[in-house]
C-alpha positions in Angstrom: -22.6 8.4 4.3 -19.7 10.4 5.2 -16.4 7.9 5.9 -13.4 9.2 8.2 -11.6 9.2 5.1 -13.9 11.5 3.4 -12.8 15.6 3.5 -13.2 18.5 2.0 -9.3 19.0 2.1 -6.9 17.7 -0.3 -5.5 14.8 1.6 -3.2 12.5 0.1 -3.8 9.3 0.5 -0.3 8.3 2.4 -0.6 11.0 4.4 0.0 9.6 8.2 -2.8 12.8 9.1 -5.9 11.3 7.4 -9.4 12.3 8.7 -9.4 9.3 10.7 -6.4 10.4 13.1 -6.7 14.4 14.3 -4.2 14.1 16.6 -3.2 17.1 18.8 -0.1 19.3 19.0 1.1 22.3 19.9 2.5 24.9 17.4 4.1 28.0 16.2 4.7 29.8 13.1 7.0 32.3 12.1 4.5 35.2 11.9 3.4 34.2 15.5 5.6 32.4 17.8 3.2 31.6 20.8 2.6 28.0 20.8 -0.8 27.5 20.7 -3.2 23.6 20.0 -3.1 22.5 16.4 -4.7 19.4 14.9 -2.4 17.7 12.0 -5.2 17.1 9.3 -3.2 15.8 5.5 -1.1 19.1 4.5 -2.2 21.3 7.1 -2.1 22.0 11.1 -5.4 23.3 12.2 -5.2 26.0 14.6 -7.2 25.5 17.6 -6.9 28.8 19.0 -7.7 31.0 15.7 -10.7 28.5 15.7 -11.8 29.4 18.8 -11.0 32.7 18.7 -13.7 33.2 15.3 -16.3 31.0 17.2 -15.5 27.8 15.6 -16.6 25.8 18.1 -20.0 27.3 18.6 -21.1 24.0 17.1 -19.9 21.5 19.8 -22.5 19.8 21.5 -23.1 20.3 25.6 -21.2 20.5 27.5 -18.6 22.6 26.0 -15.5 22.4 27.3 -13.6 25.8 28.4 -12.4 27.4 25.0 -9.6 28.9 27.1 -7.9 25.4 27.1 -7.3 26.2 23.5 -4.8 29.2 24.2 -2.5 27.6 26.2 0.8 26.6 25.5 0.3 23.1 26.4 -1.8 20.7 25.8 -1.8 19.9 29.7 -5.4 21.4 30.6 -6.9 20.0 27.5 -6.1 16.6 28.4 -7.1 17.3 32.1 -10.4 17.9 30.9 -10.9 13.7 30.3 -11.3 11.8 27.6 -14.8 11.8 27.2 -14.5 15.4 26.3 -11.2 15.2 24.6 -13.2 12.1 22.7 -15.9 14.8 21.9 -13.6 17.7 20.6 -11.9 15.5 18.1 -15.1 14.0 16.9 -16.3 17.9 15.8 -13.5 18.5 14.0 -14.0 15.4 12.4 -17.0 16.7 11.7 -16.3 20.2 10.5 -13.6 19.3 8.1 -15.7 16.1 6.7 -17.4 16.2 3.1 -20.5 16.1 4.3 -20.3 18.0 7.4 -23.5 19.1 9.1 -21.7 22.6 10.0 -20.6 24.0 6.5 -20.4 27.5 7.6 -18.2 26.9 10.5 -15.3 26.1 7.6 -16.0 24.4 4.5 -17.4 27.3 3.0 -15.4 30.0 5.1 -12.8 30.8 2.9 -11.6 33.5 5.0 -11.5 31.9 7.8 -9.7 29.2 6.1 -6.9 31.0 5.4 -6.4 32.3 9.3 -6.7 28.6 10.8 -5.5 26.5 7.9 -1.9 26.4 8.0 1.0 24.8 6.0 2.2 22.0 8.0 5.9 23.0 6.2 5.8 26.6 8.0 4.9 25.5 11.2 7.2 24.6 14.1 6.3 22.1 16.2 6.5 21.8 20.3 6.8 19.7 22.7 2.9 18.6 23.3 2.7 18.6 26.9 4.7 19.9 29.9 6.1 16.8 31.3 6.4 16.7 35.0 7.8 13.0 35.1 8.9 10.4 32.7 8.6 6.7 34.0 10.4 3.9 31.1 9.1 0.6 30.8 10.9 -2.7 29.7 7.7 -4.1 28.3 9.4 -5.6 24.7 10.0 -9.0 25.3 11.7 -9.4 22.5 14.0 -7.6 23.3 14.6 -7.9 26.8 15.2 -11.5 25.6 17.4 -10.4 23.0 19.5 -8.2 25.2 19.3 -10.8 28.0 20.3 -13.6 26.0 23.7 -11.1 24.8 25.0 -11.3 28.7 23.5 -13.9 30.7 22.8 -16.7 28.3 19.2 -17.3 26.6 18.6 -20.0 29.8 18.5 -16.8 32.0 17.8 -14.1 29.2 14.6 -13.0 31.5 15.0 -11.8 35.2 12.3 -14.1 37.4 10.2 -11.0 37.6 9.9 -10.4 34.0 6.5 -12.2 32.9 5.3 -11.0 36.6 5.1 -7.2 36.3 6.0 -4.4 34.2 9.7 -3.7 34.7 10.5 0.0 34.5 12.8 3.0 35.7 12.0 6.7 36.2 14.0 8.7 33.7 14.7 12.6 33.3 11.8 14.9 31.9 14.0 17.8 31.9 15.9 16.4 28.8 12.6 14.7 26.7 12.7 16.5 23.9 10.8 17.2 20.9 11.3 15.4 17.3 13.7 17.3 15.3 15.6 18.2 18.3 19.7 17.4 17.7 21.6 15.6 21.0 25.4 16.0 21.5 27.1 12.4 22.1 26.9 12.4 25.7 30.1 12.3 28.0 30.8 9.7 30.7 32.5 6.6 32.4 33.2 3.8 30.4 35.8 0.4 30.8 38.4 0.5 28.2 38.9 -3.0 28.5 35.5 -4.8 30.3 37.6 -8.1 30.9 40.9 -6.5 32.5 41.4 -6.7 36.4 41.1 -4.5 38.5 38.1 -2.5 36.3 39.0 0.8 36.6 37.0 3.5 34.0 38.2 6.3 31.9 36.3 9.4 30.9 35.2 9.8 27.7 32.7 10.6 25.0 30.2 7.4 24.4 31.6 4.9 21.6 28.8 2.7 21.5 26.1 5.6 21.0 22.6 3.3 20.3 18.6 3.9 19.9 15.4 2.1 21.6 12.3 2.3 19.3 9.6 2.8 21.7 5.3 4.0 21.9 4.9 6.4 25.0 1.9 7.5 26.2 0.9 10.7 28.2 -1.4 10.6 31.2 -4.6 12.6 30.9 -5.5 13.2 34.2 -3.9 13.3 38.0 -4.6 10.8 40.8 -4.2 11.5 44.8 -0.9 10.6 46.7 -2.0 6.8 48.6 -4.7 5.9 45.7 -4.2 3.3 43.4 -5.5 3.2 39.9 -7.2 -0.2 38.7 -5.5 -1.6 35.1 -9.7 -1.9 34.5 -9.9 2.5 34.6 -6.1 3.1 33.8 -7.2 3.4 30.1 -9.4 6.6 31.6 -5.8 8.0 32.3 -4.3 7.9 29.2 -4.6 11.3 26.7 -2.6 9.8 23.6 0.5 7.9 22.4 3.3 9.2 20.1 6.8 7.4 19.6 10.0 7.5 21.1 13.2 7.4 20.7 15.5 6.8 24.3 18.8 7.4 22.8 21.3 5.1 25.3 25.0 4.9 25.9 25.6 1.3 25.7 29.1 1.4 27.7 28.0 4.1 29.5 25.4 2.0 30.8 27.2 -1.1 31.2 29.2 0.6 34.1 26.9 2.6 35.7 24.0 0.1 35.9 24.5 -2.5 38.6 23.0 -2.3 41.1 20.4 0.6 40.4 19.8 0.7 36.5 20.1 3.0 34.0 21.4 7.1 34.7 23.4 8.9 32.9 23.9 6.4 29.8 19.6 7.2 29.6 19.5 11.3 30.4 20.9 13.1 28.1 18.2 13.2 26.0 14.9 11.3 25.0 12.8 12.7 21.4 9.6 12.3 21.1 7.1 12.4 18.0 5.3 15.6 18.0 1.5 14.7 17.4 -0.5 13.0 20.0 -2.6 10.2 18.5 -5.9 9.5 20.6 -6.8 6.4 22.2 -10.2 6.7 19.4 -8.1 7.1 16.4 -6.4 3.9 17.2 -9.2 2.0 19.3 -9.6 -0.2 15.7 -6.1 -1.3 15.7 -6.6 -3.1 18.9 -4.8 -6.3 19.3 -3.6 -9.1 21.6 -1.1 -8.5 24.0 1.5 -11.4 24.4 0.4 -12.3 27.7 -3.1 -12.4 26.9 -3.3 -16.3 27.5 -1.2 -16.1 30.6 -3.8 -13.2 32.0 -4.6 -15.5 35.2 -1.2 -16.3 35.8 -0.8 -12.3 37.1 -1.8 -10.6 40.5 -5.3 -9.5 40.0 -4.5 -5.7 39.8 -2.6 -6.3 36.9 -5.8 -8.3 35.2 -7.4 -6.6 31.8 -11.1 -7.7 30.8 -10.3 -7.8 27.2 -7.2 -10.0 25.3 -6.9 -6.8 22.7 -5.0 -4.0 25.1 -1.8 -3.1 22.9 -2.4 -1.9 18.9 -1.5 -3.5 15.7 0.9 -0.5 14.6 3.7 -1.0 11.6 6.8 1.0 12.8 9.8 1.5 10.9 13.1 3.0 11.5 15.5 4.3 9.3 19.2 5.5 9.3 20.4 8.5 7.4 24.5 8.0 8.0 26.5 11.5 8.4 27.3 13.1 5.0 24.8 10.9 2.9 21.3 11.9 1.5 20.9 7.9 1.4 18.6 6.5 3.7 18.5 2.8 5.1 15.7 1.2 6.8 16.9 -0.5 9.7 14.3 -1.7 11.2 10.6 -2.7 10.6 8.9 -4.0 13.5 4.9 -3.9 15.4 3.9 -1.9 18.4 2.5 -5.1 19.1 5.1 -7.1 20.1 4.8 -5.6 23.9 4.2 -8.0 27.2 2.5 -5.7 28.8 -0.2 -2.9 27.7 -0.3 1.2 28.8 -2.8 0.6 31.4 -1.3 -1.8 32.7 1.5 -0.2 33.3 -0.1 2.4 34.6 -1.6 -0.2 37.4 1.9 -1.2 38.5 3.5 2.4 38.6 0.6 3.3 41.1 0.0 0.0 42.9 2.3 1.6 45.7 0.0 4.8 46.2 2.4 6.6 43.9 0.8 10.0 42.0 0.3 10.1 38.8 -0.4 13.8 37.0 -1.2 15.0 34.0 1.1 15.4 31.6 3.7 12.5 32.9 4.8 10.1 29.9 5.2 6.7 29.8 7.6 4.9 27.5 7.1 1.0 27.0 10.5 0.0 26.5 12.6 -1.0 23.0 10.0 -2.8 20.9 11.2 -5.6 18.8 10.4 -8.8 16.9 12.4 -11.7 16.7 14.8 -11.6 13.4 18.0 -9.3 12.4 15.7 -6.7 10.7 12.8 -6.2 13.2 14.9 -5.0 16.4 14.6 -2.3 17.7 18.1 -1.3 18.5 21.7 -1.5 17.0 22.6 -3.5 20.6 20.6 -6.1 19.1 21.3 -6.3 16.3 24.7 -5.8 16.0 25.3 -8.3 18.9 26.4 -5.6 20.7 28.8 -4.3 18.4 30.1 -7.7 17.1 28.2 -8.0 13.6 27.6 -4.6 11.4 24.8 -3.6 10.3 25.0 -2.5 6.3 23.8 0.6 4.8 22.5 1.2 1.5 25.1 3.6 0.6 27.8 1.4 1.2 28.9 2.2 5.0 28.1 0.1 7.6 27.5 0.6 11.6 28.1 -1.4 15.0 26.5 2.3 17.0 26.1 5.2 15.9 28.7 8.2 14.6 28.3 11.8 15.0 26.3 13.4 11.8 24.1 10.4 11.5 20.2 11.0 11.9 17.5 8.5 13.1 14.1 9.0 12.0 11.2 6.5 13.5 7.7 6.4 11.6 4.6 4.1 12.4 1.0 4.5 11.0 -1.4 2.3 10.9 -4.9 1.6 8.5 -4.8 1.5 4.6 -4.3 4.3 1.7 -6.7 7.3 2.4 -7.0 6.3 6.2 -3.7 5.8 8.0 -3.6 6.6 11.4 -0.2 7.9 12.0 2.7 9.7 14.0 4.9 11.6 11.5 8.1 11.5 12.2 10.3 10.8 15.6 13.6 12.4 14.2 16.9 13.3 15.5 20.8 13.6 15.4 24.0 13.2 17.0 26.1 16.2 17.6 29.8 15.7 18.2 30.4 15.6 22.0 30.2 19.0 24.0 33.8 20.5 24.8 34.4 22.9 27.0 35.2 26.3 25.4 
């Protein structure tokens, strides 16, 4: 009996791209530069659109989606095809690349066609998976909304009263979500020089308190009409697939800019994102208990899930590699699971109004983060915002972040020869822009 750890490709057995996960991307490589859907499968990025093209997916059981889906540049239309079909897709290729697949000739013992589809995952170039038409951020990390709430207000009024009442959240900039790898210059703006002198009066300036938010984001599958609402019981019909997130912030940026309308610029300059989308099935066994799950009847009924197990059990770590160092520090190890509120439900809130949702919008959850020194998910935590250092393993320490240094998120879930992973989240910071 074939297990989803089980393949006819070498797959070693930490790789985050086991036979269990197929998630999607999109991809180019140097000796053809049209991004085009790719599976990541161990080693390798299977090529949807050379599959298709050779009549790989002659095999797929009724009803077949459109194979023109598969030649797009995006992975927009294939999500907007549902999740029962997107479900179906990545169970095939499941099924083609297993040990024991039932449709040898498709691949397995295609050697030709092998080398057309089968491609090093070191020569190809990955993309930004969907075309993102809006970008909603939650604040669903207790943790760390405590944590951050407790730094200026006190831990007696660390949480707004809406908190533990609906999702908090802000719509952010798609234009500038960008794709893991992806370097951001240290963004420009308004800042107080002294926060405690009178009258406050801000000087321009590049950000000096430069600062990540470890987050999950998830992209919507499919669109919903302008005045409709969407029930948290068939938001999880909306979602396509999660991959992590990295909302770079500009702490003193933000702390002049945000009252009375929340983050702007100290948020827009530039959000990365992992580059393989994981599917809801890949991680449907990694199902856990949300933190509200024993306060569920203490919410409005539209915000009400059936089951307790609506967020996923999934290990994230994050690491710093400081500017001019080839030593790494991990930073941060933490759980996707420490979240208040789950996808779907968020998904219920942002369209309780009538607002639209469409494919391809992403929603981040907010900075996830546990409750000691080493599991949060931001230096504004733990540094005390700025107060305490954080120590690196080559000797350096940081209160925020300099120019040269690089962030690189990871999270995978399952054991050896079955994780169910992300890759990499990964970026740098660029010296600010100047003028020429």
């Amino acid at each position: 009996m074939t297990t989803m750890s089980e393949s006819w490709l070498p797959i070693s057995p930490d790789s985050p791209f086991s036979l269990a996960n197929i998630p999607f991307g999109i991809i180019s490589t140097p000796d053809n530069s049209s991004p085009r859907p790719a599976v990541a499968i161990g080693d390798f990025a299977l090529d949807l659109s050379a599959l298709a093209a050779a009549d790989g997916f002659s095999k797929l059981p009724s009803p077949q989606p459109s194979l023109s889906v598969f030649s797009k540049d995006t992975l927009n239309d294939f999500a907007a095809l549902g999740n029962a079909v997107t479900s179906q897709v990545r169970a095939y290729i499941q099924n083609i690349l297993a040990s024991d697949t039932p449709y040898p000739d498709v691949l397995k013992s295609n050697e030709s066609l092998q080398k057309s589809v089968l491609l090093p995952l070191s020569r190809v170039k990955c993309h930004l998976p969907m075309r993102i038409g809006d970008y909603t951020d939650f604040y669903a990390g207790i943790n760390h909304a405590f944590n951050v709430g407790t730094l200026f207000r006190g831990a007696d009024n660390a949480l707004q009263p809406n908190y533990k009442h609906l999702p908090v959240g802000y719509h952010g900039r798609a234009s500038s979500v960008v794709v893991s790898g992806t370097a951001l210059h240290r963004p420009h703006g308004q800042i107080l020089a002294n926060p405690t002198a009178k009258p406050q009066v801000p000087m321009f300036s590049p950000s000096k308190k430069l600062d990540i938010e470890l987050e999950l984001a998830a992209f919507v599958s499919k669109s919903s009409k302008l005045g409709e609402r969407i029930p948290a019981a068939d938001a999880e019909e909306y979602i396509f697939g999660l991959v992590l997130m990295n909302d770079w912030s500009a702490r003193d940026i933000q702390a002049w800019e945000y009252v009375p309308l929340g983050p702007f610029g100290s948020k827009n300059f530039g959000t990365v994102i992992s580059p393989w989308v994981v599917l809801p099935d890949a991680l449907a066994p990694y199902r856990t208990a949300a933190l509200n799950a024993d306060d569920r009847e203490e919410l409005l009924p539209y915000l009400r899930e059936s089951s307790r197990d609506t967020v996923y059990d999934i290990p994230l770590k994050v690491q710093l590699k400081a500017a001019g160092s080839d030593v790494i520090t991990t930073i941060c190890e933490t759980n996707a699971k420490n979240l208040l509120y789950s996808f779907p439900q968020m998904l219920a809130h942002h369209s309780v109004t009538g607002c639209n949702m469409n494919t391809g919008d992403l929603l981040g959850s907010g900075t996830i983060s546990g409750k000691t020194p080493n599991s949060m998910g931001s230096l504004l935590e733990q540094t005390k915002n700025g107060k305490e250092p954080v120590a690196l393993a080559d000797g350096s320490s940081r209160h925020f972040l300099e120019d040269g240094d690089e962030i690189i998120i990871s999270g995978a879930c399952g054991k050896e020869g079955g994780y169910v992973g992300f890759g990499e989240c990964r970026g740098a910071i660029l010296p600010a822009w100047m003028p020429e």
